[in-house]
C-alpha positions as a LaTeX table, in Angstrom:
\begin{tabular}{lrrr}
\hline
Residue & $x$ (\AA) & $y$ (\AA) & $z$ (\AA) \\
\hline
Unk1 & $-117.48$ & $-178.97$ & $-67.59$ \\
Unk2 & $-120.67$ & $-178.39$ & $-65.63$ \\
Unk3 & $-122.51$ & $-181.70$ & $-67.69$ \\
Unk4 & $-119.56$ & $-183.76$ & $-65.99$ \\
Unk5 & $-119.64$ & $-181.91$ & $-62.49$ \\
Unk6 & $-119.86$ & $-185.34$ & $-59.96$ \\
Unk7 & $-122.81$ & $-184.46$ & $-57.62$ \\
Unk8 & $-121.58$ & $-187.45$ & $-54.81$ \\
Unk9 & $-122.29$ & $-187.10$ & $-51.30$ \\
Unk10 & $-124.12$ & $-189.43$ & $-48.81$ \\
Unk11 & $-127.55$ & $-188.76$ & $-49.90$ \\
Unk12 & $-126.92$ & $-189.95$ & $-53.57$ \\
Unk13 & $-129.52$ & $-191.34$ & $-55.51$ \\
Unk14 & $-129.30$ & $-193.54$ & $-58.18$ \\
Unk15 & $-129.78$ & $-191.49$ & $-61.63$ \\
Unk16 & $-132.81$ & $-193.36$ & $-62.97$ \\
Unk17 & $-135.09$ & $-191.99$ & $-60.17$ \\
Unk18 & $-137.57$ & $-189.61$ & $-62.08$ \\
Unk19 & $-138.36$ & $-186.02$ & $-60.40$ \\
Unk20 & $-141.73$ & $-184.93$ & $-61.26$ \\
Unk21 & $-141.13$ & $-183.06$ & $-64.51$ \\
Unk22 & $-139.43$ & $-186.28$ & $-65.65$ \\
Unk23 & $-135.89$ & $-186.03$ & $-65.45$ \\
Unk24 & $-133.64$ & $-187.99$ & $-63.33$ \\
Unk25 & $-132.59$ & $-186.24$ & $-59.71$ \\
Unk26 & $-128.76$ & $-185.99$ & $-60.93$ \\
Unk27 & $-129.73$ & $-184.16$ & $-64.47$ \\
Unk28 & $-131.76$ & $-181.86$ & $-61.90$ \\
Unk29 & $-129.39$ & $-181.24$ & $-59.94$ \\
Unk30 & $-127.06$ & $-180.13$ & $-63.10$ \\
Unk31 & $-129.86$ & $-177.70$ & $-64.12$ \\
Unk32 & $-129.74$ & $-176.34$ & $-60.83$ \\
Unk33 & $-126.38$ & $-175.93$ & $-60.35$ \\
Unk34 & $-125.80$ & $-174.32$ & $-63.90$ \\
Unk35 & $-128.74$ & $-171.72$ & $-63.07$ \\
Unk36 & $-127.05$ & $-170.37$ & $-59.74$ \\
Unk37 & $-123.16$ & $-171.06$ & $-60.67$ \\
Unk38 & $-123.08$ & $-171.21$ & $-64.86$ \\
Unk39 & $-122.34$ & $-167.16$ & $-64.60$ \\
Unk40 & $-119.59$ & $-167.55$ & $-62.51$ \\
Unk41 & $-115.99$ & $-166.81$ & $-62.32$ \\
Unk42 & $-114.02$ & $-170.19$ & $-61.19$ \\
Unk43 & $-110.41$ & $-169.04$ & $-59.89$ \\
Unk44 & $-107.24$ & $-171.26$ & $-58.87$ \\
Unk45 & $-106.86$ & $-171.29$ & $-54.89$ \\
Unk46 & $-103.16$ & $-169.77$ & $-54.74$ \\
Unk47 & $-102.78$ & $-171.98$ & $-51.46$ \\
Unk48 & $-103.96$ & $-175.19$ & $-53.20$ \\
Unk49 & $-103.90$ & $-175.38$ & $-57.24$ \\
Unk50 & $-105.86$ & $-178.61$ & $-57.48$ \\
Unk51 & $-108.49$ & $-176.79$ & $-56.67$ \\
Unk52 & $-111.10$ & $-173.76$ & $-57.73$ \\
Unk53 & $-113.03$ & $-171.64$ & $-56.08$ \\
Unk54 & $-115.79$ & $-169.02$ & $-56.88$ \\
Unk55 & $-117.41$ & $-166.09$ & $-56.30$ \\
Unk56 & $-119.94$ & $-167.69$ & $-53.54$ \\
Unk57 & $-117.13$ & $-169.60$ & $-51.92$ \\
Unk58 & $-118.10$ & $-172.92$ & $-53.40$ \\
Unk59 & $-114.87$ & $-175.00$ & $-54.09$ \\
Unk60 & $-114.06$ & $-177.72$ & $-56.49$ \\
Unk61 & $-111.38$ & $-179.78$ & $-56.89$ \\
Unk62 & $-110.08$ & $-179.48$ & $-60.44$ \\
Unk63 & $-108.38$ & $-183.22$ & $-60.62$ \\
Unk64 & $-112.37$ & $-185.18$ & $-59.94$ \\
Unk65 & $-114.22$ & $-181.82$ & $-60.63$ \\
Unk66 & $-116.36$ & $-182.55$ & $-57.42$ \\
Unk67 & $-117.86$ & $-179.71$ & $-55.06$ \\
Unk68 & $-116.20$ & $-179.52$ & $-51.38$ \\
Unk69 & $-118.33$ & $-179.71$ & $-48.73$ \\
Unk70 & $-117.20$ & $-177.19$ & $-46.00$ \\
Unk71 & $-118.06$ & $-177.81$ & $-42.28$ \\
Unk72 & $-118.58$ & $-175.12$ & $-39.55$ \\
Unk73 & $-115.78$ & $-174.67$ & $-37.04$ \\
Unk74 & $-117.95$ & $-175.01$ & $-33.97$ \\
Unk75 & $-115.31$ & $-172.67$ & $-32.22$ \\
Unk76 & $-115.00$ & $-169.66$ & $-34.80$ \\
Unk77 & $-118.58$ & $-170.24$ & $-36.56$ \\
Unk78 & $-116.59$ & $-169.91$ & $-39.43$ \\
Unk79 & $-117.30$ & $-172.32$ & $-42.30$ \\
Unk80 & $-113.95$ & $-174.51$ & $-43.17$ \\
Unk81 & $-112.47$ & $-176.91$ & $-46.24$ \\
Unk82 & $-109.88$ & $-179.34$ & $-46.39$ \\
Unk83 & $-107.44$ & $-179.23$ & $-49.18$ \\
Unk84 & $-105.53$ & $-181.53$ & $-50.17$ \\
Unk85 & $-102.13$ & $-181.69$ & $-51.81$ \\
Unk86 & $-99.40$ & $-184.72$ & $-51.92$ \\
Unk87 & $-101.83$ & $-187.01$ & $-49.22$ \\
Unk88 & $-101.95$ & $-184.32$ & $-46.79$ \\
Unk89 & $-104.72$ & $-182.06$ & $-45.99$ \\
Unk90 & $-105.03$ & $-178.94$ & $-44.71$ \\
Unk91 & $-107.76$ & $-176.83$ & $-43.30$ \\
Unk92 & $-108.70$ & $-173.46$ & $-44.49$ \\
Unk93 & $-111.40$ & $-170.50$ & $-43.94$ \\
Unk94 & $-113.60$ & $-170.39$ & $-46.43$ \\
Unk95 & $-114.27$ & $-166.69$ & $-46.42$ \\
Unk96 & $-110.72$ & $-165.79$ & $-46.25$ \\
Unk97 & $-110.16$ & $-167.97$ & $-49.35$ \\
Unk98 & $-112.73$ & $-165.83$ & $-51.46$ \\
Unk99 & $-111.60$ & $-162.65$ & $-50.10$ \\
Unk100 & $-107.84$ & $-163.45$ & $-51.01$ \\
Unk101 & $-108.69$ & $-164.69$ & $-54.25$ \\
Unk102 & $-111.74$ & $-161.76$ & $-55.64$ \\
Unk103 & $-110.85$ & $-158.84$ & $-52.97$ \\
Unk104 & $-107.99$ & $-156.67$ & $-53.45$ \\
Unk105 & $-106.34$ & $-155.28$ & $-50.38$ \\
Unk106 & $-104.12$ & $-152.65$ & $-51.02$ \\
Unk107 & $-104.27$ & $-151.12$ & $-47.17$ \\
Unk108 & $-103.14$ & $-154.66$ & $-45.82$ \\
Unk109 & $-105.79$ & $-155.02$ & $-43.26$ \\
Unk110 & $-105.23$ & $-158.58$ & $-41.48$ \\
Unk111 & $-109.19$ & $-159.60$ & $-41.07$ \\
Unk112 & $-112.11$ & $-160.82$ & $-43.16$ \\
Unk113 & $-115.01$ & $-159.40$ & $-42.01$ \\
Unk114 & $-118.87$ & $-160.06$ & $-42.95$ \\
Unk115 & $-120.82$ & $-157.37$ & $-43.71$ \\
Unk116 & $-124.16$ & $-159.02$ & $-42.64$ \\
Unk117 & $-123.04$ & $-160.51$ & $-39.88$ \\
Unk118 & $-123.59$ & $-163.79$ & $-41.12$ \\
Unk119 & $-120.49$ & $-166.15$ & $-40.51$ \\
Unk120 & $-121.25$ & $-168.76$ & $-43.39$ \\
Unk121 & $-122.29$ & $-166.29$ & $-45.75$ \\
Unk122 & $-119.23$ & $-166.02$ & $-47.64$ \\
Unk123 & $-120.56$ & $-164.18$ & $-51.28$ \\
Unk124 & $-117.87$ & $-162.02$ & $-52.43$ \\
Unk125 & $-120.89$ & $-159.28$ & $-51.98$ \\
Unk126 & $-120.54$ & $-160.30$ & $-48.42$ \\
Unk127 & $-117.03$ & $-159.80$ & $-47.63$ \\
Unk128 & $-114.52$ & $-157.38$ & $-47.09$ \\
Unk129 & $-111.25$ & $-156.53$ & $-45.77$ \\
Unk130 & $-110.88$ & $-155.02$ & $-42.13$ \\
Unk131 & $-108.71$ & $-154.30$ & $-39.13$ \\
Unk132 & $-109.60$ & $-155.60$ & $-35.90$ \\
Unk133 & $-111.02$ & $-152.39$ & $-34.61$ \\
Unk134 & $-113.53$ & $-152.23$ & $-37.69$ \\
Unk135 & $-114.92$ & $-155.65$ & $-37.27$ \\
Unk136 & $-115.29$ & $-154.84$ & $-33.13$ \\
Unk137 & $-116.68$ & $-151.81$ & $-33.50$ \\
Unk138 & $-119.77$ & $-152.94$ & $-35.30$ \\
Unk139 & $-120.56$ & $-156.45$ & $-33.86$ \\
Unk140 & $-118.30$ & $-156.46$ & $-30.43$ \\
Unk141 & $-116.64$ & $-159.38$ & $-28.97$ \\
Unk142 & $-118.77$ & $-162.12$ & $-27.38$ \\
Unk143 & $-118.25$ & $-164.58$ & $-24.71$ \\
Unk144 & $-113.71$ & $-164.59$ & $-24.55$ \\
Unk145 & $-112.18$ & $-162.24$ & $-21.87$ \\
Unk146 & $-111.54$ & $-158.51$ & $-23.19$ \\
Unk147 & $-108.40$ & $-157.74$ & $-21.55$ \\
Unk148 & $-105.04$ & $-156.92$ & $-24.04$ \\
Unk149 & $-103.29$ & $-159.96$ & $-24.65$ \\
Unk150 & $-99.18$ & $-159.67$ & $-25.31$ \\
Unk151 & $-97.44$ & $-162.18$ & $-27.47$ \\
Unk152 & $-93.60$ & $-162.12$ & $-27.22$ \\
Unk153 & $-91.66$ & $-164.00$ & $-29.88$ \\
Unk154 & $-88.37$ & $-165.39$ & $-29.11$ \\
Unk155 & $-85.53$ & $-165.78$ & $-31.47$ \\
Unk156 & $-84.27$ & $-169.51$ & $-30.70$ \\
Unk157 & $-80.98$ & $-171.36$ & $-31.49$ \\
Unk158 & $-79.91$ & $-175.41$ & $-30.72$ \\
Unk159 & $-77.46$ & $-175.81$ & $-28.03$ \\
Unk160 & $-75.23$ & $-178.15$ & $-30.09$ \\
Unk161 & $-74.96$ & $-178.00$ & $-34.03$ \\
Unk162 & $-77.48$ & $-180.55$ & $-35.75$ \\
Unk163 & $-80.04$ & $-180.76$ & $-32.73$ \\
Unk164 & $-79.85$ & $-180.88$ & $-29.00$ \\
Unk165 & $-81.55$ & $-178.53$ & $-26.78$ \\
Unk166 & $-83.70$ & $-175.87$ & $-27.60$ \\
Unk167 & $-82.36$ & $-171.99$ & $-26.23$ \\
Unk168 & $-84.47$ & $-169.05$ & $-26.45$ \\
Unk169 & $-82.72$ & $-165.86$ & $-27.00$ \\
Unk170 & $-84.23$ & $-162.20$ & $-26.77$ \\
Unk171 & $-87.65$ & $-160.96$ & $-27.45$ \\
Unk172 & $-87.48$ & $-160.29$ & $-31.31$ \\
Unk173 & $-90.98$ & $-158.56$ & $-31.70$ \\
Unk174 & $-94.33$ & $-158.07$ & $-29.14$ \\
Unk175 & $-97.67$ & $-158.48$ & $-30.57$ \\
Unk176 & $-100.69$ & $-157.19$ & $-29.00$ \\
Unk177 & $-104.25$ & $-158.21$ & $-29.58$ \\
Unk178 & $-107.20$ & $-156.50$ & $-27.69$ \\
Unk179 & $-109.03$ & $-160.02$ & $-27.36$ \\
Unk180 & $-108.32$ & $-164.02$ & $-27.59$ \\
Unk181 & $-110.48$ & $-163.86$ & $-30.81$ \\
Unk182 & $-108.46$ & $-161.51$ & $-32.58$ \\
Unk183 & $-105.23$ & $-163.45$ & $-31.58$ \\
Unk184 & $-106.93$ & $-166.99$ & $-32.70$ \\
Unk185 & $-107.34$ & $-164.94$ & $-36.28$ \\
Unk186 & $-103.98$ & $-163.93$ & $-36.25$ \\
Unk187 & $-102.53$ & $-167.46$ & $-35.44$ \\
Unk188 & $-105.44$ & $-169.41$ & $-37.67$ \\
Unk189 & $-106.21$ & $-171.24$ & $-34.77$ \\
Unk190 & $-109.00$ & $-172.25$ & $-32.34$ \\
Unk191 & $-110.01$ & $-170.18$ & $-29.22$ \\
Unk192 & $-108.95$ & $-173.23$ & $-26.84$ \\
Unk193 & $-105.32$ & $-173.23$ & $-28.55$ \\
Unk194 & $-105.16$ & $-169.38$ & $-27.18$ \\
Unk195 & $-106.73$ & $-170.03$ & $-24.22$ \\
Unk196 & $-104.09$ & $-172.77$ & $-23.16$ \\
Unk197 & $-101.20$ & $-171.21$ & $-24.11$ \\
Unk198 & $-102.56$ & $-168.21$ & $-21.86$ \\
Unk199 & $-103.43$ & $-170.85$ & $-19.18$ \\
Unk200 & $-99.40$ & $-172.79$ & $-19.29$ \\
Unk201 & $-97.63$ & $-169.41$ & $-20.11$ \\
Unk202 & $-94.64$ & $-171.12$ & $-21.85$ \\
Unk203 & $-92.94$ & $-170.25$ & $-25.21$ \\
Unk204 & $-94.55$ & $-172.52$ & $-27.57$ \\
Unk205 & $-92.64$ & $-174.84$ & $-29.52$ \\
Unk206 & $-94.53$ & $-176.22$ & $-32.23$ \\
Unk207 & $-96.48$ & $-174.89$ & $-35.22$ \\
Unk208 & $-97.27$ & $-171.36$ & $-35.98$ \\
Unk209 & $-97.14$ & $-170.74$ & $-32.50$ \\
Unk210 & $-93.55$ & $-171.91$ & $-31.99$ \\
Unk211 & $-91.40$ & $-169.36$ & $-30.17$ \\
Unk212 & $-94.31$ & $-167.50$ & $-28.70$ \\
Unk213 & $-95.37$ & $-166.11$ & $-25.24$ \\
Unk214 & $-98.87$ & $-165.63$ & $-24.74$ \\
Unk215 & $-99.98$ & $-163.07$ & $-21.87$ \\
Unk216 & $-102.66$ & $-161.39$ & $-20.62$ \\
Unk217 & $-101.63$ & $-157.19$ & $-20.07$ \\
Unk218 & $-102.92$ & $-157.28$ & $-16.15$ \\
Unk219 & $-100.45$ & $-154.42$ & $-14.66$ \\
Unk220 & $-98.63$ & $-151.06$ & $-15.32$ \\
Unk221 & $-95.36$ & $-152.93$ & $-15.04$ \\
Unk222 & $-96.07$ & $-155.77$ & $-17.23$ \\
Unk223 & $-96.86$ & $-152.71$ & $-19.65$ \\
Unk224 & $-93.61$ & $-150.81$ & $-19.42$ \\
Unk225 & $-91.44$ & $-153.80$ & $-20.00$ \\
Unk226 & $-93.04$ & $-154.71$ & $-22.81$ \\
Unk227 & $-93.30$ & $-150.98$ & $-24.92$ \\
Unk228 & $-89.43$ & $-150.96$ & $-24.40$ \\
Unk229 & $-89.00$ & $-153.08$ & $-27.37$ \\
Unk230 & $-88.50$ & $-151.16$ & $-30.45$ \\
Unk231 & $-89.91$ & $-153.77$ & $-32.97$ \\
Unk232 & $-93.33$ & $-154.17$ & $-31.13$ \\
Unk233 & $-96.58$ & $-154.09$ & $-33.46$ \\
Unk234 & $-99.83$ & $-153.17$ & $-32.66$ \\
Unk235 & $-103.00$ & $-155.10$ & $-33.85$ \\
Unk236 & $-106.42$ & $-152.56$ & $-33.18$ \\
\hline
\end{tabular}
């Protein structure tokens, strides 16, 4: 497996370029690679089953046996893959991926949090599971507004049977987040996406965030007609 790996990429050289102990650059490359990864435990993604993943968070796609090469959400700080399944891709978190696949959490906590602080450090050694509260308490929110933000999700229905006009119907649950980063984690989205559905202050109606009502909690009133619902949840 590892003498096949496919080290592509745009700096790829061709393999009959020497290194200075006299192999070629791709046969050092496998040397390398077998030293830091040859110990390993490769794992199916759940998500994705064309592809691996292991213990450091590299991924490979089982079908060309190539390494992914994440990129950094310049939003989060988070590093980020695209998988790809039936000629569609889809993004994920690369630390969340690890953690789901090597980290057992029994306690259901909703957050991946890294222990060094270190956003693209995403070792196994390096990750754990956490609620909100945890990860805030040691590193603190920086730069997005602090004030409680209240999601309501609407139950919906068409107007006419087999499409027509969309009508919302009662408040099924509230969700509360204590910052615009902890509801972006929730959601899987960007900052921005929060931020503008904050800004327009409509019910959503596409994607994961389809049916939802984002708020800020600004007044004592806005609080009591919002606790009145008996299926709210809490996220601290």
């Amino acid at each position: 497996m590892l003498d096949n790996l496919k080290l592509g990429g745009p700096n790829r050289l061709a393999q009959s370029k020497p290194c200075e102990n006299g192999e070629t650059l791709n046969a050092s490359r496998r040397r390398q690679y077998r030293a830091k990864y040859e110990n390993l435990t490769w794992k199916k993604i759940t998500q994705n089953p064309n592809y691996s993943i292991n213990q450091n968070g590299v991924i490979r796609n089982d079908n060309t046996n190539q390494l992914k090469q994440p990129y950094v959400n310049q939003n989060t700080g988070y590093l980020i893959v695209d998988l790809w399944e039936n000629n569609r891709g889809k993004k994920y978190s690369v630390h969340r991926l690890v953690a789901e696949t090597f980290i057992s959490n029994p306690a259901c906590k909703p957050t991946v949090d890294h222990i060094d602080g270190d956003r693209q450090n995403n070792s196994v050694e390096n990750l754990r599971w956490a609620t909100y509260s945890e990860q805030n308490s040691r590193f603190g929110t920086v730069g997005v507004r602090s004030e409680e933000i209240v999601v309501k999700h609407y139950e919906e229905r068409r107007k006419n049977r087999g499409g027509g006009r969309i009508e919302w119907l009662s408040v099924s649950e509230v969700l509360r987040f204590s910052s615009i980063s902890e509801a972006a984690d929730y959601f899987d989205c960007t900052l921005g996406n929060i931020s503008q559905m904050l800004k327009v202050g409509t019910i959503g109606r596409r994607g994961l965030m389809r049916g939802y009502q984002f708020m800020y909690q600004t007044s004592r009133k806005t609080h009591k007609s919002v606790t009145t619902i008996e299926t709210e949840q809490r996220f601290a």
